[in-house]
LOFI-806547 format. One record per atom (N, C-alpha, C): residue number from 1; residue in one letter; atom name; x, y, z. Coordinates in nm, 4 decimals. Example, Ala and Ser with C-alpha at 12.3 -4.5 7.8 and 13.67 -1.06 7.14 Angstrom:
SEKE  resi  resn  name        px        py        pz
SEKE     1     A     N    1.3190   -0.5690    0.7800
SEKE     1     A    CA    1.2300   -0.4500    0.7800
SEKE     1     A     C    1.3200   -0.3300    0.7800
SEKE     2     S     N    1.2850   -0.2250    0.7080
SEKE     2     S    CA    1.3670   -0.1060    0.7140
SEKE     2     S     C    1.2900    0.0030    0.7870
end
This chain:
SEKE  resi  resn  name        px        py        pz
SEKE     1     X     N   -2.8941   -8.1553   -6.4789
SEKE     1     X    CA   -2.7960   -8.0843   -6.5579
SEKE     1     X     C   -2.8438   -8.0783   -6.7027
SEKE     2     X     N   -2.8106   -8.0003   -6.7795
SEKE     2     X    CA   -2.8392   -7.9334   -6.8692
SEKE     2     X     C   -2.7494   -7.9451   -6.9947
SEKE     3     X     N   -2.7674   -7.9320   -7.1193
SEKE     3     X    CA   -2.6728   -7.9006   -7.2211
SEKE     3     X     C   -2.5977   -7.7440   -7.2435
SEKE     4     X     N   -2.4454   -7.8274   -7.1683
SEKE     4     X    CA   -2.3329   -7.6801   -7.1873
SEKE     4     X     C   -2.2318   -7.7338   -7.2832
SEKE     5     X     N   -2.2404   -7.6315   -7.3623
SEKE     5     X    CA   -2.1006   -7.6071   -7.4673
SEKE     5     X     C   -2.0362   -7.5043   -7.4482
SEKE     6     X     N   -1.9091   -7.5596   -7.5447
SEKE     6     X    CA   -1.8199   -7.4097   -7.4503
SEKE     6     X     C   -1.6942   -7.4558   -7.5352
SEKE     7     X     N   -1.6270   -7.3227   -7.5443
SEKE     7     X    CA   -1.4679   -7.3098   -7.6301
SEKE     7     X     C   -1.4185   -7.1714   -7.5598
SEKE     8     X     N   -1.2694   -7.1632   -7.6151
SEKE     8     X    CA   -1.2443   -7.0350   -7.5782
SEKE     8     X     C   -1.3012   -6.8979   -7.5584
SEKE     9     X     N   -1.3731   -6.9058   -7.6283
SEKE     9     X    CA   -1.4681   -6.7486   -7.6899
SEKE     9     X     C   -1.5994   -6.7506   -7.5493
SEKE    10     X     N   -1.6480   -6.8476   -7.5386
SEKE    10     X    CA   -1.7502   -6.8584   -7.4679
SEKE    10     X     C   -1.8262   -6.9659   -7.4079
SEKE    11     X     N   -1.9669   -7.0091   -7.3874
SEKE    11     X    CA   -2.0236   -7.1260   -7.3842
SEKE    11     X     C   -2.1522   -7.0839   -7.3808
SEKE    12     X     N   -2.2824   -7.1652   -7.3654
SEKE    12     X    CA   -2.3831   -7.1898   -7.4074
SEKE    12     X     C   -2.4045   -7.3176   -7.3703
SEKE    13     X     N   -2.5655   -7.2716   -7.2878
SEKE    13     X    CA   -2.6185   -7.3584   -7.1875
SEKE    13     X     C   -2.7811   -7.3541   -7.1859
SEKE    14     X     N   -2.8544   -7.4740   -7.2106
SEKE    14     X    CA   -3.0007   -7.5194   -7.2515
SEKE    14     X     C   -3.0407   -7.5673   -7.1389
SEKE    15     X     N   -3.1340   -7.5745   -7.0839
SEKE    15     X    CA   -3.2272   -7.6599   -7.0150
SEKE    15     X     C   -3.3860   -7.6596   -7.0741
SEKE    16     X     N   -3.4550   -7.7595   -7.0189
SEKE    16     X    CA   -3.5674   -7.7777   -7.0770
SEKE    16     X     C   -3.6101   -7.8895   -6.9664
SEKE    17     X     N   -3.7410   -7.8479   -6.9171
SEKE    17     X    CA   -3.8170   -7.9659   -6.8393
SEKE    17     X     C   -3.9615   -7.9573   -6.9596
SEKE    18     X     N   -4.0185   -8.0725   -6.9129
SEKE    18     X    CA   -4.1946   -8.0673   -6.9617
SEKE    18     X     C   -4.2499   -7.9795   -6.8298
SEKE    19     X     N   -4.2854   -8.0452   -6.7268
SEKE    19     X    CA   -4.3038   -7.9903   -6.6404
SEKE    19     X     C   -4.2542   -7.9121   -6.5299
SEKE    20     X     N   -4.2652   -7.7697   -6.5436
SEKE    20     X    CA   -4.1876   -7.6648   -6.4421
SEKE    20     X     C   -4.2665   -7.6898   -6.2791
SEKE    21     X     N   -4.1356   -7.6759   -6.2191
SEKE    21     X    CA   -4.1716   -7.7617   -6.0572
SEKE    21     X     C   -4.1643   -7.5707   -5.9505
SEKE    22     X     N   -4.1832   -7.5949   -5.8758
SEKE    22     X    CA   -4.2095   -7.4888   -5.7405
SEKE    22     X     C   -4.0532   -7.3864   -5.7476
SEKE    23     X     N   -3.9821   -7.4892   -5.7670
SEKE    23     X    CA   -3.8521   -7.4189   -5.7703
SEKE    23     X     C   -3.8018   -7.2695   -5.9279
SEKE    24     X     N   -3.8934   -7.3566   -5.9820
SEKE    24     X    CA   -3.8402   -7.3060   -6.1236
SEKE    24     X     C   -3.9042   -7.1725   -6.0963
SEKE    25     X     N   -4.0529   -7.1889   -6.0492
SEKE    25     X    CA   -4.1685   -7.0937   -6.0281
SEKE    25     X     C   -4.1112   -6.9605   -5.9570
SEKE    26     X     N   -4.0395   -7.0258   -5.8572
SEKE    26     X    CA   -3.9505   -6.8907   -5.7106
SEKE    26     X     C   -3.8673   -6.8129   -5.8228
SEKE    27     X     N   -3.7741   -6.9267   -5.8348
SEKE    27     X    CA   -3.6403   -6.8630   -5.9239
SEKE    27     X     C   -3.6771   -6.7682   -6.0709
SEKE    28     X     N   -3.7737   -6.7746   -6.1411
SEKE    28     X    CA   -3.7611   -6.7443   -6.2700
SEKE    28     X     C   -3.9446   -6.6753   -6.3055
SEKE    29     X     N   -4.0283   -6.7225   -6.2445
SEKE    29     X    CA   -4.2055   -6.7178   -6.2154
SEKE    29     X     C   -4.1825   -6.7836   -6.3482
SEKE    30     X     N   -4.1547   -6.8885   -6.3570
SEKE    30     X    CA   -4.2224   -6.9635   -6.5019
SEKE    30     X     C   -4.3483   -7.0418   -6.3617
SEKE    31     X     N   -4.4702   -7.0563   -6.4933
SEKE    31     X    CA   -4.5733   -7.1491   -6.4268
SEKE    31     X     C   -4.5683   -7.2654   -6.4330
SEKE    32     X     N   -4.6133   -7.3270   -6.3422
SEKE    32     X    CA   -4.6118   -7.4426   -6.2864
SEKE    32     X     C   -4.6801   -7.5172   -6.3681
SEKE    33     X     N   -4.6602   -7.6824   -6.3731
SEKE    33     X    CA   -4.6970   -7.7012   -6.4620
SEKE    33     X     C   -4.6604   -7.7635   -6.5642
SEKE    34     X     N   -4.6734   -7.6331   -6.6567
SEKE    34     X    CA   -4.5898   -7.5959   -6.8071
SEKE    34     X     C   -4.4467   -7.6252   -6.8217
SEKE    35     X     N   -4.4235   -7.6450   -6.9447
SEKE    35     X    CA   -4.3047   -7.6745   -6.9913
SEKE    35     X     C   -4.2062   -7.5404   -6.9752
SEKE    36     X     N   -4.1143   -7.5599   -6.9594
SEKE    36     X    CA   -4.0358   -7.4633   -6.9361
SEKE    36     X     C   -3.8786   -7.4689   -7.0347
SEKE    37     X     N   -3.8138   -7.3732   -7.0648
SEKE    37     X    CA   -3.6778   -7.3513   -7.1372
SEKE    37     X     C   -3.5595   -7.2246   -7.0701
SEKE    38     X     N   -3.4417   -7.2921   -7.0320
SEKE    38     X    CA   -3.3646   -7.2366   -7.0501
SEKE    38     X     C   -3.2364   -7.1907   -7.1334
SEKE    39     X     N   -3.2191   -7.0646   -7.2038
SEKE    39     X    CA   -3.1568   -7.0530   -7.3057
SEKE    39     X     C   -3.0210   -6.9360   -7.2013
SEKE    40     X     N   -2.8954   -6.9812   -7.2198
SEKE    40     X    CA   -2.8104   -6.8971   -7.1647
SEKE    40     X     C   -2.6938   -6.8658   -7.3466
SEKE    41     X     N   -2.6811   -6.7545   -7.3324
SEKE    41     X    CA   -2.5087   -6.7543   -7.4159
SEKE    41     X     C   -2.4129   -6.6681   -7.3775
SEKE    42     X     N   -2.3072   -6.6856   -7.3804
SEKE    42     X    CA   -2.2013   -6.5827   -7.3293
SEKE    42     X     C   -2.0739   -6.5968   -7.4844
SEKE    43     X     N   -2.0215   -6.5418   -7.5043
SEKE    43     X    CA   -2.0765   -6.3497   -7.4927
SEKE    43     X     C   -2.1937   -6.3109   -7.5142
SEKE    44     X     N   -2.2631   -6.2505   -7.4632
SEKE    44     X    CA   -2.3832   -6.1793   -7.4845
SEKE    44     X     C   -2.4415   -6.1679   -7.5958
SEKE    45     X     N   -2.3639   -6.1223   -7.6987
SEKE    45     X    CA   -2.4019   -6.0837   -7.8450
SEKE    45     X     C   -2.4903   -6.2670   -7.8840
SEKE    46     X     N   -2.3793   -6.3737   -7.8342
SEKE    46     X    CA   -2.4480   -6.4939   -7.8749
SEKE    46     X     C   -2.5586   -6.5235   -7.8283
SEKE    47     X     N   -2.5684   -6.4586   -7.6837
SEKE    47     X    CA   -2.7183   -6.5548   -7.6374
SEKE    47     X     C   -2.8188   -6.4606   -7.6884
SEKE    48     X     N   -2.8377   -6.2861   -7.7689
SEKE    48     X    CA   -2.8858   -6.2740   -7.7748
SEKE    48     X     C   -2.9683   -6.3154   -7.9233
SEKE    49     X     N   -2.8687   -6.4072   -7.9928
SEKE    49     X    CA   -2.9177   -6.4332   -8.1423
SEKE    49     X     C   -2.9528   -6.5671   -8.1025
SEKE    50     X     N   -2.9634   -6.6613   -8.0152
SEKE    50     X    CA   -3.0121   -6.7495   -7.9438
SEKE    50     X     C   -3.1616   -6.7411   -7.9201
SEKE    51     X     N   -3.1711   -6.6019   -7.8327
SEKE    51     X    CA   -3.3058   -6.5593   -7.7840
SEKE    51     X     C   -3.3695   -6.5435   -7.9113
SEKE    52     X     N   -3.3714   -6.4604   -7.9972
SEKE    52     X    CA   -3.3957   -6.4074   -8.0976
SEKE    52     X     C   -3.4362   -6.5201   -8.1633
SEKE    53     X     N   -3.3390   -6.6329   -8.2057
SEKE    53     X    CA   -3.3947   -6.7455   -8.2935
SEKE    53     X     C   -3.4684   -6.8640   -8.2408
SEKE    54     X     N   -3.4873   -6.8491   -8.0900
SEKE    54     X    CA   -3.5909   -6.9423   -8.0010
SEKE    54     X     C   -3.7631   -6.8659   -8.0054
SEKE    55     X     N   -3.7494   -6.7655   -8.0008
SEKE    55     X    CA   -3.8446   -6.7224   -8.0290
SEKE    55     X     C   -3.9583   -6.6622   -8.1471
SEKE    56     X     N   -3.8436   -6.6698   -8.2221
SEKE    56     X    CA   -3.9177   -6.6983   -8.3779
SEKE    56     X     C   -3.9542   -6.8725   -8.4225
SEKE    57     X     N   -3.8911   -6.9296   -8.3553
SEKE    57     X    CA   -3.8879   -7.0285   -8.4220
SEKE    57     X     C   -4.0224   -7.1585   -8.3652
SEKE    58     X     N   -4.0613   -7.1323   -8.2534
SEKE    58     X    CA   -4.2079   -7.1702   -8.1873
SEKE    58     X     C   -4.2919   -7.0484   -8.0877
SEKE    59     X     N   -4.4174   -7.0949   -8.0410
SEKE    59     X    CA   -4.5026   -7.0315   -8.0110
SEKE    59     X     C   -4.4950   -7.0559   -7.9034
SEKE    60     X     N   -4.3781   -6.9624   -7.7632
SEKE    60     X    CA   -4.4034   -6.9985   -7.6221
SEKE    60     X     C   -4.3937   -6.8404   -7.6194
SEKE    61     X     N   -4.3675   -6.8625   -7.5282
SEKE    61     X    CA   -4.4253   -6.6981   -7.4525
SEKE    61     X     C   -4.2827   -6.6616   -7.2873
SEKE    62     X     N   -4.2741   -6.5483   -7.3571
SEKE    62     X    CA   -4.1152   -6.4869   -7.2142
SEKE    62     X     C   -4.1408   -6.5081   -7.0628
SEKE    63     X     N   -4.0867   -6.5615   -7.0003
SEKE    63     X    CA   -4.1428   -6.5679   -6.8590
SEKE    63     X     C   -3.9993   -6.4902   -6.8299
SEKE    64     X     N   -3.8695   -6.4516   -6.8757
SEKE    64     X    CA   -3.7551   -6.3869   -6.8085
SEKE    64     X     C   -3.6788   -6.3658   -6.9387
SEKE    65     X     N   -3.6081   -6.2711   -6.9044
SEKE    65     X    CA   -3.5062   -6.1896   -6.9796
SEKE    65     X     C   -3.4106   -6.1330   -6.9106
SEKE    66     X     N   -3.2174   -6.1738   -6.8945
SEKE    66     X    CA   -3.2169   -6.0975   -6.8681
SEKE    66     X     C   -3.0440   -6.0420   -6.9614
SEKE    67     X     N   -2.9912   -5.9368   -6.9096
SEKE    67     X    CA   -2.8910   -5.8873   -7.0056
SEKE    67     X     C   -2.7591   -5.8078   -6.9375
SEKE    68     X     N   -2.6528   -5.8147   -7.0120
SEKE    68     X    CA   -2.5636   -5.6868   -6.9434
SEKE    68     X     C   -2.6095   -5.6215   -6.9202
SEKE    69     X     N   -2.6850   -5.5230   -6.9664
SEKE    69     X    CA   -2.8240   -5.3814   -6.9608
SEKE    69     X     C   -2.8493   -5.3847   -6.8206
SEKE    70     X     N   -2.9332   -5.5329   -6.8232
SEKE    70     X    CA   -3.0613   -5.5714   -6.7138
SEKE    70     X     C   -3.0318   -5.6893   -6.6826
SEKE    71     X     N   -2.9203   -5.7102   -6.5291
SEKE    71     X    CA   -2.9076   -5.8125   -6.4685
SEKE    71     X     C   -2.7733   -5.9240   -6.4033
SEKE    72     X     N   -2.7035   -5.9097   -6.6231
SEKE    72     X    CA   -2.6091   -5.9994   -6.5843
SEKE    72     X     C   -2.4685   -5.9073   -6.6453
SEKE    73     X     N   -2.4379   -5.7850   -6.5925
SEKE    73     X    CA   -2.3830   -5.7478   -6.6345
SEKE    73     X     C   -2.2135   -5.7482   -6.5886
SEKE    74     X     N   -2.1934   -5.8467   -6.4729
SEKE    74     X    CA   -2.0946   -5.9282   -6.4470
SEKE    74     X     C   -2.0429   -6.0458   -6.5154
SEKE    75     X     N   -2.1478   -6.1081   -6.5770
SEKE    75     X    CA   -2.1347   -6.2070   -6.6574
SEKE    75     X     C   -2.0707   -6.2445   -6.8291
SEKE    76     X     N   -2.1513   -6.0961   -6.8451
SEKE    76     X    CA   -2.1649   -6.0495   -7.0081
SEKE    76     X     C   -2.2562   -6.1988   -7.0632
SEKE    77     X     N   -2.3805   -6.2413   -7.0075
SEKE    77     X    CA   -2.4356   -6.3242   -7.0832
SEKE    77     X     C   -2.5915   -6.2806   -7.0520
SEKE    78     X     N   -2.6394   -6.3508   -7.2130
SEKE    78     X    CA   -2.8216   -6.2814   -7.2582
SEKE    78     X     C   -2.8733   -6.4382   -7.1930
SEKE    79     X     N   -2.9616   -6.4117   -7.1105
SEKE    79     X    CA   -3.0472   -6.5693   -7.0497
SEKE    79     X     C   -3.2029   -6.5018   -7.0501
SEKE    80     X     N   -3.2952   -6.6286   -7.1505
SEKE    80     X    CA   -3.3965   -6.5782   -7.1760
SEKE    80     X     C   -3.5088   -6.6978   -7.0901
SEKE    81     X     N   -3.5640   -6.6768   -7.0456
SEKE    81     X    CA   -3.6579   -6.8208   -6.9663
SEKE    81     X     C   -3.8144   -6.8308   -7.0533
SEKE    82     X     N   -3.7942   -6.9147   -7.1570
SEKE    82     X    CA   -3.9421   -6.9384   -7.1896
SEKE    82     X     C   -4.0548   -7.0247   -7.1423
SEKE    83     X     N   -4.1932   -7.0370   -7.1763
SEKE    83     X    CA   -4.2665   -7.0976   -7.0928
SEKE    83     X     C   -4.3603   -7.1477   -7.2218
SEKE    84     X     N   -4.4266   -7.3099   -7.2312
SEKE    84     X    CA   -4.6045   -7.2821   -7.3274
SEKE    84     X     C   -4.6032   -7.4241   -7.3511
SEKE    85     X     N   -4.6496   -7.4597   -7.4887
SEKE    85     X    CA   -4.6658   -7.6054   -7.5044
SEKE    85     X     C   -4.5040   -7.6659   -7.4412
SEKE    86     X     N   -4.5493   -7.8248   -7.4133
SEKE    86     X    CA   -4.3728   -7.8811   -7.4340
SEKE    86     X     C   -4.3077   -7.9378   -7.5409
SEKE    87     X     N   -4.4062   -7.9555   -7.6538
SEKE    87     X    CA   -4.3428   -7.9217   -7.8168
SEKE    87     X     C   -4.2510   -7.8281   -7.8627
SEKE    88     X     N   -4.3382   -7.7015   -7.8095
SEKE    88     X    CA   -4.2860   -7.5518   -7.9079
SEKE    88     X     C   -4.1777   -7.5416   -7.8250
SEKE    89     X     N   -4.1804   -7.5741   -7.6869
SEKE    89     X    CA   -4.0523   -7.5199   -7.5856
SEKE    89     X     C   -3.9353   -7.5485   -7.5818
SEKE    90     X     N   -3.9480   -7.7103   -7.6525
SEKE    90     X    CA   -3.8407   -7.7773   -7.7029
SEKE    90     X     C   -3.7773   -7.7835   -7.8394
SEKE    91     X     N   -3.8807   -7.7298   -7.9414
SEKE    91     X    CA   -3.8290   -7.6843   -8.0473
SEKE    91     X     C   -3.7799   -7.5682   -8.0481
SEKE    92     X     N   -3.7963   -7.4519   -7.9238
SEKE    92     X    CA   -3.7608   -7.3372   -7.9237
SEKE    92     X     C   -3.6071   -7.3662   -7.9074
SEKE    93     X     N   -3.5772   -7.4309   -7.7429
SEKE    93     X    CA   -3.4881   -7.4476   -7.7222
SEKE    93     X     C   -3.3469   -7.5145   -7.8244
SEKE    94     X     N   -3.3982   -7.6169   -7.8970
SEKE    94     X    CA   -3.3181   -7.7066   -8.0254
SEKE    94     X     C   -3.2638   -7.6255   -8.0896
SEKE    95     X     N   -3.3629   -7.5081   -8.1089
SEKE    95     X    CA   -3.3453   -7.4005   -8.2536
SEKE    95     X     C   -3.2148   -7.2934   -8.2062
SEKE    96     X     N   -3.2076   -7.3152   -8.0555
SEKE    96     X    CA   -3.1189   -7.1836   -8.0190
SEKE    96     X     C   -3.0010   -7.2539   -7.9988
SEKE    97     X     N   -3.0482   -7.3811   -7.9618
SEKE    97     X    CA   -2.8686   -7.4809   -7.9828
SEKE    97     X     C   -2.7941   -7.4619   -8.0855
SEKE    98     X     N   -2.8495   -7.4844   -8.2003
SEKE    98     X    CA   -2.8209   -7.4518   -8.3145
SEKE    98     X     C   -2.7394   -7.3691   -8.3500
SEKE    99     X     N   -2.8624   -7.2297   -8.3828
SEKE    99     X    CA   -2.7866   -7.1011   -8.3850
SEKE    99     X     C   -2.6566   -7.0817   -8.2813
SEKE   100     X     N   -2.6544   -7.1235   -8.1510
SEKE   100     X    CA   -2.5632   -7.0740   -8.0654
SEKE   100     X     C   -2.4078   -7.1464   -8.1129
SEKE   101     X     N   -2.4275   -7.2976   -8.1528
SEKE   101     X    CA   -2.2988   -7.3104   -8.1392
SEKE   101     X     C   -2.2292   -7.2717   -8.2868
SEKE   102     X     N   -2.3411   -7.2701   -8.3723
SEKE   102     X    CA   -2.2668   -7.2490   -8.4919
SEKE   102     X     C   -2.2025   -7.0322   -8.5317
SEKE   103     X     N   -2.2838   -6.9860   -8.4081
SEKE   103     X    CA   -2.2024   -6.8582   -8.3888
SEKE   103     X     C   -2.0979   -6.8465   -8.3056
SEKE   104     X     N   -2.1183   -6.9111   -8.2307
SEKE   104     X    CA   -1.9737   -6.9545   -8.1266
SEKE   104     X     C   -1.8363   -7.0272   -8.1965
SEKE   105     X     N   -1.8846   -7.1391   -8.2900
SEKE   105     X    CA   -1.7909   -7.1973   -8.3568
SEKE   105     X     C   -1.6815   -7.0889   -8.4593
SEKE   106     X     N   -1.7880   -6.9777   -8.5474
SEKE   106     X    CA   -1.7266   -6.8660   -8.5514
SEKE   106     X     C   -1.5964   -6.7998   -8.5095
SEKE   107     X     N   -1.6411   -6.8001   -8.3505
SEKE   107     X    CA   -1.5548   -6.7121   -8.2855
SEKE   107     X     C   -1.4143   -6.8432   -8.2048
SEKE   108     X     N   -1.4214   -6.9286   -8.1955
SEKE   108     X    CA   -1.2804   -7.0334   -8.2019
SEKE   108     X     C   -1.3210   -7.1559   -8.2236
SEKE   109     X     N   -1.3134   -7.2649   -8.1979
SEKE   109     X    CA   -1.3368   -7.4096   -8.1975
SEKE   109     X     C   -1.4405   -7.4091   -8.1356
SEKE   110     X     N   -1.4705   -7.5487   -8.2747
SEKE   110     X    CA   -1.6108   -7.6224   -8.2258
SEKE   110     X     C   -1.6703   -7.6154   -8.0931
SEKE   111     X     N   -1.7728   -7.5828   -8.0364
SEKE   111     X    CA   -1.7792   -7.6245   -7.8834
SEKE   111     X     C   -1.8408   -7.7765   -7.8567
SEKE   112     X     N   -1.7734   -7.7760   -7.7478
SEKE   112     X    CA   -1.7990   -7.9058   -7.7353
SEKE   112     X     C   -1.9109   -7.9165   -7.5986
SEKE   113     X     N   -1.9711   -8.0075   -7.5877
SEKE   113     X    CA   -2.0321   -8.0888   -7.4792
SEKE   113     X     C   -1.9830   -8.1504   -7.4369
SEKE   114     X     N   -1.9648   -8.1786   -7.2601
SEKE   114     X    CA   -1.8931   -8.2920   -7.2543
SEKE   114     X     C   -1.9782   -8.4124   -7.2015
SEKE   115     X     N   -2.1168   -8.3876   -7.2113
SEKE   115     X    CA   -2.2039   -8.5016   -7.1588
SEKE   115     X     C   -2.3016   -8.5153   -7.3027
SEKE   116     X     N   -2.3575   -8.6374   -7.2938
SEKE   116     X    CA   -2.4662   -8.6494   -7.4012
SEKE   116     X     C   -2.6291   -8.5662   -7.3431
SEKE   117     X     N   -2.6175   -8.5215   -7.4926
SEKE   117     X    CA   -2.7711   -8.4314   -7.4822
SEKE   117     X     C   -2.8688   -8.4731   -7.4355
SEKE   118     X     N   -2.9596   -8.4301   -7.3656
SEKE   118     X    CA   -3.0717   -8.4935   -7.3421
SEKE   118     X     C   -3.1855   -8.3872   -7.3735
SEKE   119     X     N   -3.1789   -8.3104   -7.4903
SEKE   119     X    CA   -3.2593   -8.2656   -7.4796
SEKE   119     X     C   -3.3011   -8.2494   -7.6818
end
């Protein structure tokens, strides 16, 4: 399990391994291996300033994208799957925690976690 936050407005959800396993590979083609990141936000608009600030913010590379547009358009949420060092992947990921809850917080109360981070 993963880091989920969440309030009225929405939630926002991280994962992060060092090493991506067979499963990750089927589900998403991240390579094996490699460190891997998952970045989810709902509403959409959030996960996409999520994506946006995970990927400026270290040097991994897109293994998935997807969007209301393209994918999750039942959902209304932006989920981006990155892949590269397990430094940058985890600083990618940190960086979109960030941004996400403090745009979410925006839109109603703090979000909360209800488990401790592990990431």
């Amino acid at each position: 399990m993963g880091d989920v936050y969440g309030n009225e407005a929405g939630h926002i959800e991280l994962q992060y391994t060092a090493r991506a396993s067979y499963a990750l590979e089927k589900a998403f083609g991240a390579p094996i291996g490699r460190a891997c990141g998952i970045i989810v936000g709902a509403p959409a608009s959030v996960g996409v300033l999520m994506a946006d600030t995970a990927l400026k913010s270290a040097n991994v590379e897109v293994v998935a994208y997807s969007s209301p547009a393209h994918g999750t358009s039942f959902s209304n949420e932006a989920i981006l799957v990155i892949s590269g060092d397990s430094g940058a992947v985890r600083q990618a990921v940190t960086s979109a925690r960030e941004i996400g809850k403090t745009v979410l917080a925006t839109l109603g109360a703090e979000p909360k976690n209800d488990r401790p981070s592990y990431i």
